[in-house]
C-alpha atoms as a printed R data frame, in Angstrom:
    type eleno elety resid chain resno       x       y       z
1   ATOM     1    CA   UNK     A     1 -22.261 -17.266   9.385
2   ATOM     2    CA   UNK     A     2 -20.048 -16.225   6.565
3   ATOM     3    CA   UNK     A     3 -16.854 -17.951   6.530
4   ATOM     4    CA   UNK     A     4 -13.558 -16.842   6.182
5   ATOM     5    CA   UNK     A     5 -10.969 -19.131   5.482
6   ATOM     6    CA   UNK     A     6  -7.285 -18.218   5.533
7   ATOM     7    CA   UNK     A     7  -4.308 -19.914   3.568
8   ATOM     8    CA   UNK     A     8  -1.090 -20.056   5.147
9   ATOM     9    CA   UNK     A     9   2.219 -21.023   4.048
10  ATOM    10    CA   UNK     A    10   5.655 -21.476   5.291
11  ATOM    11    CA   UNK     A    11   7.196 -19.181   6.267
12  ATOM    12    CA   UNK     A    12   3.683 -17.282   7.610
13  ATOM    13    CA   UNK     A    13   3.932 -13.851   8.466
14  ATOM    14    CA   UNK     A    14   2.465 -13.395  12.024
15  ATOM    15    CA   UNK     A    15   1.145  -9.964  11.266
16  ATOM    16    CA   UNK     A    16  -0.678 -10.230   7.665
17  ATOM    17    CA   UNK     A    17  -2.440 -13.471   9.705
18  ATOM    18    CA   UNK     A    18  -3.280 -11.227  12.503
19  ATOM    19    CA   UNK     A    19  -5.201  -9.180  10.529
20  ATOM    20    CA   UNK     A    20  -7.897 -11.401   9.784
21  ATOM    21    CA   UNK     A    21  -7.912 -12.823  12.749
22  ATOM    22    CA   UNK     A    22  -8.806  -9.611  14.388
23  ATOM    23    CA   UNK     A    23 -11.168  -8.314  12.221
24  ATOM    24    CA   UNK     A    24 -12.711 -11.967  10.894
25  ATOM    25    CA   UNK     A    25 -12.135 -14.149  13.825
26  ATOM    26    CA   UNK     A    26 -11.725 -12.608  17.481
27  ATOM    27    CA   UNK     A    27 -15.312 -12.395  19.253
28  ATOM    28    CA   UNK     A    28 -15.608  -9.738  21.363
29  ATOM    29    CA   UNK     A    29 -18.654  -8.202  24.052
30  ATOM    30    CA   UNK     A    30 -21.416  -6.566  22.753
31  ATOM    31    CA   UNK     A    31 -20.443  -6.963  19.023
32  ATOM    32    CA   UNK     A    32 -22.288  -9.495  17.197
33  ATOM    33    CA   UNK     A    33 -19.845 -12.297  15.588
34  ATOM    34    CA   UNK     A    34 -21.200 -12.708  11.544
35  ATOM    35    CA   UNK     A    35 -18.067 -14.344  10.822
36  ATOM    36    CA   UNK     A    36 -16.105 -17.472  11.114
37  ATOM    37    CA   UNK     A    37 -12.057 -18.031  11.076
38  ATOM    38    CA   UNK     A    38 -10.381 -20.565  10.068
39  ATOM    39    CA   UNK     A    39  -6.647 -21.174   8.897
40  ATOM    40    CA   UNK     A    40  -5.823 -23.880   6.362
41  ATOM    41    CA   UNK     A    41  -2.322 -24.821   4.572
42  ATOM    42    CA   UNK     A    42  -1.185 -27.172   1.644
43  ATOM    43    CA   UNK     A    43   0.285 -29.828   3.950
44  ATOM    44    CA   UNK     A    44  -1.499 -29.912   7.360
45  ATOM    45    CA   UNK     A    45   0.509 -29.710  10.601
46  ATOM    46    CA   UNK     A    46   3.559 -27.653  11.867
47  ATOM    47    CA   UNK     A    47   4.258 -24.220   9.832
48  ATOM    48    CA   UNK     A    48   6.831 -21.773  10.739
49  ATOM    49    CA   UNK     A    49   6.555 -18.363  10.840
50  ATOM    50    CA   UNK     A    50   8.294 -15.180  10.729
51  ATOM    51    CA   UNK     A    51   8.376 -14.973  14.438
52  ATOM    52    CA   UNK     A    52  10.063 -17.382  14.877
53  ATOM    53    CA   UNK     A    53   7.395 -20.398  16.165
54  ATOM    54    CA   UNK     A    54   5.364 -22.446  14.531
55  ATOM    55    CA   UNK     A    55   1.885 -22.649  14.540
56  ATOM    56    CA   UNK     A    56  -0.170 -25.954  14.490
57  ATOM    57    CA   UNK     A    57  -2.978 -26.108  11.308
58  ATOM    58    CA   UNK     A    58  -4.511 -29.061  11.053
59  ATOM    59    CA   UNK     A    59  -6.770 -28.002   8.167
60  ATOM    60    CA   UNK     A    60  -5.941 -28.791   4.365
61  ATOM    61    CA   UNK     A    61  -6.958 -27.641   1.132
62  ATOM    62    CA   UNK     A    62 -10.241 -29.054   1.229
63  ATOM    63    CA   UNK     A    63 -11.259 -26.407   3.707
64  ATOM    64    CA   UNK     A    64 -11.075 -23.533   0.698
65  ATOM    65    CA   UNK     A    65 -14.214 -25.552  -0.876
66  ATOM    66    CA   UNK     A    66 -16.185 -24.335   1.830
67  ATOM    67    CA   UNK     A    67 -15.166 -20.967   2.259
68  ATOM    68    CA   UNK     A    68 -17.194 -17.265   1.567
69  ATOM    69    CA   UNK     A    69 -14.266 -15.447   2.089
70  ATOM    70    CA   UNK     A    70 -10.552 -16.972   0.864
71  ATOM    71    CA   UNK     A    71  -7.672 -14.918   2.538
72  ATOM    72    CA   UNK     A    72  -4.284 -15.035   1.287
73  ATOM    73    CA   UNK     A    73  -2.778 -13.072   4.241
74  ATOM    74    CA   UNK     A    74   1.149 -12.111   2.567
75  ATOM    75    CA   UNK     A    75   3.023 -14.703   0.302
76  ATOM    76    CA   UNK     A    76   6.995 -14.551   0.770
77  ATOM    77    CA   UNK     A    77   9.184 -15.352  -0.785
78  ATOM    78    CA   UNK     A    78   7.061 -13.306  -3.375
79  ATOM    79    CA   UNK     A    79   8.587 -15.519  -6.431
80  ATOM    80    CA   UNK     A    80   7.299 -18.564  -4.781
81  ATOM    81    CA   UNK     A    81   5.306 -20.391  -7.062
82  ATOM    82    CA   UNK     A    82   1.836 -21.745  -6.671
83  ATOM    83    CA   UNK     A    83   1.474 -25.646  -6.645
84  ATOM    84    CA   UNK     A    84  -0.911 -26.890  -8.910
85  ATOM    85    CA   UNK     A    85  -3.380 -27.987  -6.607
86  ATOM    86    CA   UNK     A    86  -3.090 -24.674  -4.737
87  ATOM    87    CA   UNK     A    87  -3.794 -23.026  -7.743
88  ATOM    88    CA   UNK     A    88  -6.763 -25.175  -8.479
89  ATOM    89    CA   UNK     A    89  -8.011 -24.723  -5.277
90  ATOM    90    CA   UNK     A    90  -7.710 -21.466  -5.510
91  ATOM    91    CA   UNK     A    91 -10.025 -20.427  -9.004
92  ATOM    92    CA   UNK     A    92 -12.289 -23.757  -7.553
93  ATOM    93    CA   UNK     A    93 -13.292 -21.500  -5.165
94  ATOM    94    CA   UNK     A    94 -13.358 -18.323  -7.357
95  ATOM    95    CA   UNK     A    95 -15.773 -20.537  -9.813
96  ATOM    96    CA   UNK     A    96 -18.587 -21.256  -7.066
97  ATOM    97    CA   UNK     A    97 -18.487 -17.627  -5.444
98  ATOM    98    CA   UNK     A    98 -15.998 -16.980  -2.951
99  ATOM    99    CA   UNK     A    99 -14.222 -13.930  -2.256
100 ATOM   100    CA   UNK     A   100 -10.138 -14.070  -2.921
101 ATOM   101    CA   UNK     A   101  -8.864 -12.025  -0.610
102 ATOM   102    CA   UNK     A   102  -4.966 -10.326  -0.111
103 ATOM   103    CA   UNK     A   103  -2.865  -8.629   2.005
104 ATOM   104    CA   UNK     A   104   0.159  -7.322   1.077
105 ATOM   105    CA   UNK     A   105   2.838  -9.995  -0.684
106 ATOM   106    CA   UNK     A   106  -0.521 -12.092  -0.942
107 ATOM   107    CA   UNK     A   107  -1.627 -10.543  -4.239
108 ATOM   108    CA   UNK     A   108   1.517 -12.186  -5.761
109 ATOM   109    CA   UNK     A   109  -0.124 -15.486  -5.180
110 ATOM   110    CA   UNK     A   110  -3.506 -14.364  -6.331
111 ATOM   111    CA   UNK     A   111  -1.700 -12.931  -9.902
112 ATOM   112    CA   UNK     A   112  -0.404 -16.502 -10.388
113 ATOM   113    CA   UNK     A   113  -4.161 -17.760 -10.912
114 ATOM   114    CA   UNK     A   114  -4.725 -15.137 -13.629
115 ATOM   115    CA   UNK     A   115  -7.525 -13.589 -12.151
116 ATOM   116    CA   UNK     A   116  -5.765 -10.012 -11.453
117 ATOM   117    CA   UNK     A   117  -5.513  -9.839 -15.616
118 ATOM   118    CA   UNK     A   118  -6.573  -7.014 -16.878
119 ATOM   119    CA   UNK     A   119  -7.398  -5.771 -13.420
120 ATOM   120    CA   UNK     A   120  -6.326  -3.393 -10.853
121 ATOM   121    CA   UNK     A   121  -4.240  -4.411  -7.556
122 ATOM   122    CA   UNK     A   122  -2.175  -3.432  -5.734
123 ATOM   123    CA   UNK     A   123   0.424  -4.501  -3.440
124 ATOM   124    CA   UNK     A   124   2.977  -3.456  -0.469
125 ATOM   125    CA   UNK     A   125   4.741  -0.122  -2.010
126 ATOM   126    CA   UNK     A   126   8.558  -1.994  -2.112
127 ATOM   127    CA   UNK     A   127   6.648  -4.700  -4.214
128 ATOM   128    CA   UNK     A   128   4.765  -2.222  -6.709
129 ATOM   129    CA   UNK     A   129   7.252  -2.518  -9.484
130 ATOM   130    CA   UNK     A   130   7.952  -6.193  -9.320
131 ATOM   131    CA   UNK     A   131   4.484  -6.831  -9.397
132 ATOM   132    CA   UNK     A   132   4.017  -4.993 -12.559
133 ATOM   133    CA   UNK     A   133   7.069  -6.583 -13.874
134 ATOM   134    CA   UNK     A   134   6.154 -10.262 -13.029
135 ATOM   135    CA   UNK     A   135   2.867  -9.713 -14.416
136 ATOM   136    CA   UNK     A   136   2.340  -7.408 -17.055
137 ATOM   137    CA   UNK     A   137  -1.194  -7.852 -17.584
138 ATOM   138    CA   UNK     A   138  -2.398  -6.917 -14.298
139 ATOM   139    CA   UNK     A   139  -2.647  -2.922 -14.134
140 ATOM   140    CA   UNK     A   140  -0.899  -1.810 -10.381
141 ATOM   141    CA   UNK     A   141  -2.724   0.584  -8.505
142 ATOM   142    CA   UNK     A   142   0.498   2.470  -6.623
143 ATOM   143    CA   UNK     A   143  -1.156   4.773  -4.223
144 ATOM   144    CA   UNK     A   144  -4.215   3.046  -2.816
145 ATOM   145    CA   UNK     A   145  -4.384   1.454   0.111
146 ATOM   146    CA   UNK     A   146  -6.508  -1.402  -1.618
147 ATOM   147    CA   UNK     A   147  -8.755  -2.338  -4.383
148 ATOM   148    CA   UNK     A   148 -11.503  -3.874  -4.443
149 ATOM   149    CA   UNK     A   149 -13.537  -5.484  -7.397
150 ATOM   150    CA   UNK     A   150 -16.004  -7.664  -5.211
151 ATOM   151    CA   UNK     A   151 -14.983 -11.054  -5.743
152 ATOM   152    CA   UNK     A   152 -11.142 -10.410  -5.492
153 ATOM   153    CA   UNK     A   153  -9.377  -7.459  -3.546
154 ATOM   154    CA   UNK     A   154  -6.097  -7.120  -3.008
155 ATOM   155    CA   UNK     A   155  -4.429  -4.207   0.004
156 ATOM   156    CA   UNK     A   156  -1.112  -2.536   0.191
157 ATOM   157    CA   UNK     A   157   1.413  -3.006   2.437
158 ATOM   158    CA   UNK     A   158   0.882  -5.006   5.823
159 ATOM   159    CA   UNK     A   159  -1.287  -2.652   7.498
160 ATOM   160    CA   UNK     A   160  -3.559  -2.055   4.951
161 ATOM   161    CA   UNK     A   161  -4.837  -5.037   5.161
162 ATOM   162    CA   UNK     A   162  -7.014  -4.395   8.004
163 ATOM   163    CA   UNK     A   163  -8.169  -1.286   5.912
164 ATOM   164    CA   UNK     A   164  -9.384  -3.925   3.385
165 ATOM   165    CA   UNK     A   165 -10.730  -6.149   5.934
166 ATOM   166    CA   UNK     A   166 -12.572  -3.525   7.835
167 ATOM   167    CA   UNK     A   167 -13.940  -2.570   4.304
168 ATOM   168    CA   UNK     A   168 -15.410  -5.899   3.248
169 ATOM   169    CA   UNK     A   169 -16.595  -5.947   7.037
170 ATOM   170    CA   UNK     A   170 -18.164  -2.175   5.970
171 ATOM   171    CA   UNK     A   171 -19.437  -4.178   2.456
172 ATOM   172    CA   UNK     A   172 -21.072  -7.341   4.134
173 ATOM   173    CA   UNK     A   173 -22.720  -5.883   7.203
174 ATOM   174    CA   UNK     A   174 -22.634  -1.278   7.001
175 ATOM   175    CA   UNK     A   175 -20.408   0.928   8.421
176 ATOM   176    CA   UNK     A   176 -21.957   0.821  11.879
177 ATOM   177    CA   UNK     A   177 -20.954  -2.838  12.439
178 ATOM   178    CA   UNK     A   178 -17.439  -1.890  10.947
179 ATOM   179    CA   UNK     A   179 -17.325   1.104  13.261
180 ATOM   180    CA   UNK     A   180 -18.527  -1.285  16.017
181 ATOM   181    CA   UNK     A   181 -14.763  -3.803  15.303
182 ATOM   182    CA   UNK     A   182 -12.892  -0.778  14.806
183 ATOM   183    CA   UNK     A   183 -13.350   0.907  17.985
184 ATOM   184    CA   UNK     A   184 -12.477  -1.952  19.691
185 ATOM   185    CA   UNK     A   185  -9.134  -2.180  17.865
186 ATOM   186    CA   UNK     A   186  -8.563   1.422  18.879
187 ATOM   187    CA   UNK     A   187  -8.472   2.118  14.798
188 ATOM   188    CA   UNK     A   188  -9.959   4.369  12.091
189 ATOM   189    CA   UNK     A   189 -12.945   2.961  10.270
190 ATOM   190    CA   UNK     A   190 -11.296   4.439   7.497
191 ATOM   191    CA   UNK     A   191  -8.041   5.904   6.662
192 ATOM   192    CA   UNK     A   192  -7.553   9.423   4.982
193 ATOM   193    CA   UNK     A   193  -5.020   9.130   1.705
194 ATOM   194    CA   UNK     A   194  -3.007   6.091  -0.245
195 ATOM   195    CA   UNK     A   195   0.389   4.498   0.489
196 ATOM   196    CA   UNK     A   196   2.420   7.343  -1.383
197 ATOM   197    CA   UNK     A   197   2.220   9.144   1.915
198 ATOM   198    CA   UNK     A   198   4.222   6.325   3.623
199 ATOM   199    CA   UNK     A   199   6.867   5.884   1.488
200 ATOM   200    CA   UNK     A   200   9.837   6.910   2.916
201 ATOM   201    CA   UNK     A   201  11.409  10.023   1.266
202 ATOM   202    CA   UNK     A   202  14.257   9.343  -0.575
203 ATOM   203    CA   UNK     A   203  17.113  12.201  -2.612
204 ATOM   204    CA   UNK     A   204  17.807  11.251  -5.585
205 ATOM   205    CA   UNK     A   205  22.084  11.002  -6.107
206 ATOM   206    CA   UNK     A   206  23.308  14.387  -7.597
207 ATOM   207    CA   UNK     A   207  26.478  13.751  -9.277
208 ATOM   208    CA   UNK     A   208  25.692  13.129 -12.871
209 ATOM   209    CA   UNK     A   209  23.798  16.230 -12.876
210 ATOM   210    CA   UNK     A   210  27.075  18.583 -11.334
211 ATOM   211    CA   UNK     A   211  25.426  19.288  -8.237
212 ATOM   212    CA   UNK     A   212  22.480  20.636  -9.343
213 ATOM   213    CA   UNK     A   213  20.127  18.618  -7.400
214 ATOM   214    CA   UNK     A   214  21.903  19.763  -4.305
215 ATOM   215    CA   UNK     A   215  21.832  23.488  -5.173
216 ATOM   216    CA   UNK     A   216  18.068  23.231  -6.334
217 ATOM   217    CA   UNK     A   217  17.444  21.731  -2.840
218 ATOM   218    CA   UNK     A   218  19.740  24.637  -0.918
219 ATOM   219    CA   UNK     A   219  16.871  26.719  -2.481
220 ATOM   220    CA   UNK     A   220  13.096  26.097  -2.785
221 ATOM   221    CA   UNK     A   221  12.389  28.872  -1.374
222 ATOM   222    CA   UNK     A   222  13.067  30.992  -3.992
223 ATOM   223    CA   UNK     A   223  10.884  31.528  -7.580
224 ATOM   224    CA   UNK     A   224  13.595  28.675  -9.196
225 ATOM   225    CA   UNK     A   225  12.079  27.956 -13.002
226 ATOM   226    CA   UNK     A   226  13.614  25.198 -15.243
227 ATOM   227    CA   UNK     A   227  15.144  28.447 -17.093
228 ATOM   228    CA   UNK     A   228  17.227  28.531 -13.772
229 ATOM   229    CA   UNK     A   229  18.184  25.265 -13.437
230 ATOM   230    CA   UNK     A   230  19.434  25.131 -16.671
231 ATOM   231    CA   UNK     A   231  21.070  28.540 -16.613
232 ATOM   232    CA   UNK     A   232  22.860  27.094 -13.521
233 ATOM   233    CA   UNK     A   233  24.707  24.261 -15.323
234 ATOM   234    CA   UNK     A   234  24.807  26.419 -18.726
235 ATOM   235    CA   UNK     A   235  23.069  24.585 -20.984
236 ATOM   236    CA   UNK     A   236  19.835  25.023 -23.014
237 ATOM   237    CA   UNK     A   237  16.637  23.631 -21.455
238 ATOM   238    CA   UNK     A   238  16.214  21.570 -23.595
239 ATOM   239    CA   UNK     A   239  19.440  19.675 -23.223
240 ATOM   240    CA   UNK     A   240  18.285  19.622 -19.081
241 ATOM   241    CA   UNK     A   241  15.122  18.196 -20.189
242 ATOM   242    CA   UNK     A   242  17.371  15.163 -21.190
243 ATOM   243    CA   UNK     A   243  19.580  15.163 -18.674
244 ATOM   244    CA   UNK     A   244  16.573  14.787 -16.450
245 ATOM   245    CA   UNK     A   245  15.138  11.801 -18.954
246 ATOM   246    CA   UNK     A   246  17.804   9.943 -19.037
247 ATOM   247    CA   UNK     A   247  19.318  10.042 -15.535
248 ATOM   248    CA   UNK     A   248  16.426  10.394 -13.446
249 ATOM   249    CA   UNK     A   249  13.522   9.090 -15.528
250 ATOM   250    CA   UNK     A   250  11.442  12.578 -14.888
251 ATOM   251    CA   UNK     A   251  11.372  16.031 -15.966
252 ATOM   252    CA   UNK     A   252  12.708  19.324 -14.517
253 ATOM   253    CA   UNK     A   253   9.670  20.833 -13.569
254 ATOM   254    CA   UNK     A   254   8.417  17.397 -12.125
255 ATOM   255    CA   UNK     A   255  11.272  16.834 -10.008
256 ATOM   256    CA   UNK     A   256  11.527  20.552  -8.823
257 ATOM   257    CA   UNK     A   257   7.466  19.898  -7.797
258 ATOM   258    CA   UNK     A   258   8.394  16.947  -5.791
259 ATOM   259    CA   UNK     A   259  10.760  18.109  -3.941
260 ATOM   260    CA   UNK     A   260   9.030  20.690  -2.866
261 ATOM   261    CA   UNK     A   261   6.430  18.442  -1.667
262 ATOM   262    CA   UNK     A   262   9.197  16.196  -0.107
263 ATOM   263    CA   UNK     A   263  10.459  19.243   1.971
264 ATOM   264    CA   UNK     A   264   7.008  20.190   3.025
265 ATOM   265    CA   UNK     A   265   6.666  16.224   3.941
266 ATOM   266    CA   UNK     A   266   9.637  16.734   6.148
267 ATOM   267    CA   UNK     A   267   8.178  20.365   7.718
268 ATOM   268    CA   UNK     A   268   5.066  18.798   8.444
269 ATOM   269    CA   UNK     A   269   7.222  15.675  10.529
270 ATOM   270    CA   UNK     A   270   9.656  17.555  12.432
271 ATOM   271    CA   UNK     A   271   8.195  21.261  13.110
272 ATOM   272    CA   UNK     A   272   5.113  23.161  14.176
273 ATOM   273    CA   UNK     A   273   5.164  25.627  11.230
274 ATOM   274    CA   UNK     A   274   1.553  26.754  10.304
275 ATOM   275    CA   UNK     A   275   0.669  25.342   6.775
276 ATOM   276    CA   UNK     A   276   1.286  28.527   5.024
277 ATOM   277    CA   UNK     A   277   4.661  29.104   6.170
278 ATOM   278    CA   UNK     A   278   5.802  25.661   4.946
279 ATOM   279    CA   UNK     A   279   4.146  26.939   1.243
280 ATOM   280    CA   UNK     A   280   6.223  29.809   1.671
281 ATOM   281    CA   UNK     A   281   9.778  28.146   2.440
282 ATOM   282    CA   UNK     A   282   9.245  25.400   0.038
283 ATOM   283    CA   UNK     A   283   8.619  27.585  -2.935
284 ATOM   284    CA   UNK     A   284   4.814  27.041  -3.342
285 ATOM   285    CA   UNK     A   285   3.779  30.156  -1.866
286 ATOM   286    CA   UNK     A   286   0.356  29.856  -0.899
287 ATOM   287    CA   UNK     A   287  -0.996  27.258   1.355
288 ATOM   288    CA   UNK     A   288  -3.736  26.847  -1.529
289 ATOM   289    CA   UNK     A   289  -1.395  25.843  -3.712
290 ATOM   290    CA   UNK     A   290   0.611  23.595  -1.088
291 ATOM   291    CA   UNK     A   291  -2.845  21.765  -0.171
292 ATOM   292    CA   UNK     A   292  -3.444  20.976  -3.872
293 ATOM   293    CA   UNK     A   293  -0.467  19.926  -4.879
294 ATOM   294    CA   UNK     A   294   0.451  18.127  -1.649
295 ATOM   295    CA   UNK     A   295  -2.995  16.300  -1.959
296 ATOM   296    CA   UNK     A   296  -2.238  15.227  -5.815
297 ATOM   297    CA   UNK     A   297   1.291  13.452  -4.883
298 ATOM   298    CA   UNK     A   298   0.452  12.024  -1.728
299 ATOM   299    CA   UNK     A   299  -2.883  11.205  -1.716
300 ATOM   300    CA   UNK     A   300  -4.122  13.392   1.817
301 ATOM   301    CA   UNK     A   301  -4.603  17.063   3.146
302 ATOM   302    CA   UNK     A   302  -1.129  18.485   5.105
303 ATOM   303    CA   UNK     A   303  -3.088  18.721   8.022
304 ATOM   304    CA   UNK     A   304  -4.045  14.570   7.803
305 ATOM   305    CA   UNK     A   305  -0.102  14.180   7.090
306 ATOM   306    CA   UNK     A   306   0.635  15.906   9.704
307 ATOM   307    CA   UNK     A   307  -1.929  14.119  12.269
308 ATOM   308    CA   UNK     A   308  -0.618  10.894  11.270
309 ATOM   309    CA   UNK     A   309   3.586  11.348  10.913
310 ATOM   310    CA   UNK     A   310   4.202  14.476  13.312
311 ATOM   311    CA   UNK     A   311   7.418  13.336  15.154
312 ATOM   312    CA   UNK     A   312   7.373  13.980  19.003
């Protein structure tokens, strides 16, 4: 039996936990258990959690030294540092063969050891840019929905955690066993896309560049160049490339592209439109065009998008 020991902290998130549990540790009829769960912590006995109640662990440390499989299911707060004999634990394990394993915040504890450097990982998509920033050696992987490198992986945000765990499930005993857990979750084996596609959509503010963001918007349908956004506030292109630089970190043309794509994100959520009508009223005329660039900044087809975010 391969063994998969988690390491919980105060304050323990309920759901990162539950992920595991479900996947790793939750027998179930007719599918054959290769796994065992257990939960350790740093200090044995009561640990709150984010729900509120505590739950009871009355394994230490000492239980990581015998685990296949180390899980380090979310770690908030994020800047919480790692005691040194978690951390020892921790690359003790690493050293004789175990898996590391994350789930969302968890990868912050896992980049404390050192073995992320030089890596890829990734992280829950509010956490991307902190991550990068607390450790600049690690290289973060922003639309994924996890990575893995075989003996550490890290997932995205919460949920994606049981697409990581369903794909070292996948790794360790072939899709049909994974396919076996996953229908009895009532879940994909496998999920289409990264986490771009579930960040929310956000408009960037307008007023440093005299309405122009606004106006841009008002329009998408039409042929609008960057000759026409600059024409608009009177001023060379150039100059708007700047503008653009220094107020919104991006260029004209890259902005203009994603909002399109943000409008057809919105299209695809709230009406029926056929695919090619949403090209046309977002300015990307064909839905060739549409598919390929909607599939290059969000990671999945409109049609998956639309299957997975379609509002009533």
């Amino acid at each position: 039996m391969h063994r998969v020991v988690a390491l919980v902290q105060p304050v323990q998130s309920t759901f990162e936990l539950g992920c595991g549990v479900e996947v790793f540790g939750t027998p179930r009829g007719g599918v054959p258990q290769h796994y065992e769960f257990e939960v350790c912590t740093e200090n044995p006995g009561p640990v709150p959690t984010t729900a509120g109640y505590e739950i009871h662990v009355s394994s230490g440390l000492p239980a990581l030294s015998k685990a296949d499989t180390v899980l380090i299911p979310g770690w908030t707060p994020v800047e919480t540092p790692l005691s040194p004999k978690v951390r020892r634990a921790l690359l003790r394990a690493h050293e004789r063969g175990a898996r590391l394993v994350t789930i969302c915040s968890g990868s912050f504890a896992l980049a404390q050891t050192g073995l992320l450097n030089g890596r890829t990982a990734t992280t829950h998509w509010a956490r991307l840019e902190q991550l990068q920033r607390d450790f600049p050696e690690v290289r973060v992987e922003p639309d994924v929905l996890y990575v893995d490198h075989g003996d550490v992986a890290t997932s995205a945000g919460a949920g994606a955690g049981i697409d990581l765990c369903l794909h070292l499930v996948r790794r360790d005993h072939g899709a049909a066993h994974a396919a076996l857990i996953s229908r009895h979750m009532v879940m994909p084996t496998h999920r289409e896309g990264g986490q771009v596609q579930y960040v929310p959509r956000q408009v960037s503010a307008d007023a440093s560049l005299d309405g122009l963001l606004d106006w841009a918007g008002e329009r998408l349908g039409t042929p609008l160049s960057v000759e026409d956004l600059a024409a608009r506030l009177r001023i060379s292109p150039r100059t708007l490339a700047r503008r653009f630089a220094d107020q919104l970190g991006t260029s004209p043309g890259a902005w203009l592209l994603s909002r399109r794509v943000a409008e057809a994100r919105r299209l695809l959520e709230e009406t029926d439109l056929p695919v090619d009508a949403i090209a046309v009223r977002v300015g990307l005329v064909s839905a060739v065009n549409l598919r390929r660039r909607f599939r290059a900044q969000v990671g999945t087809t409109p049609g998956a998008y639309r299957r997975a975010f379609r509002i009533g």
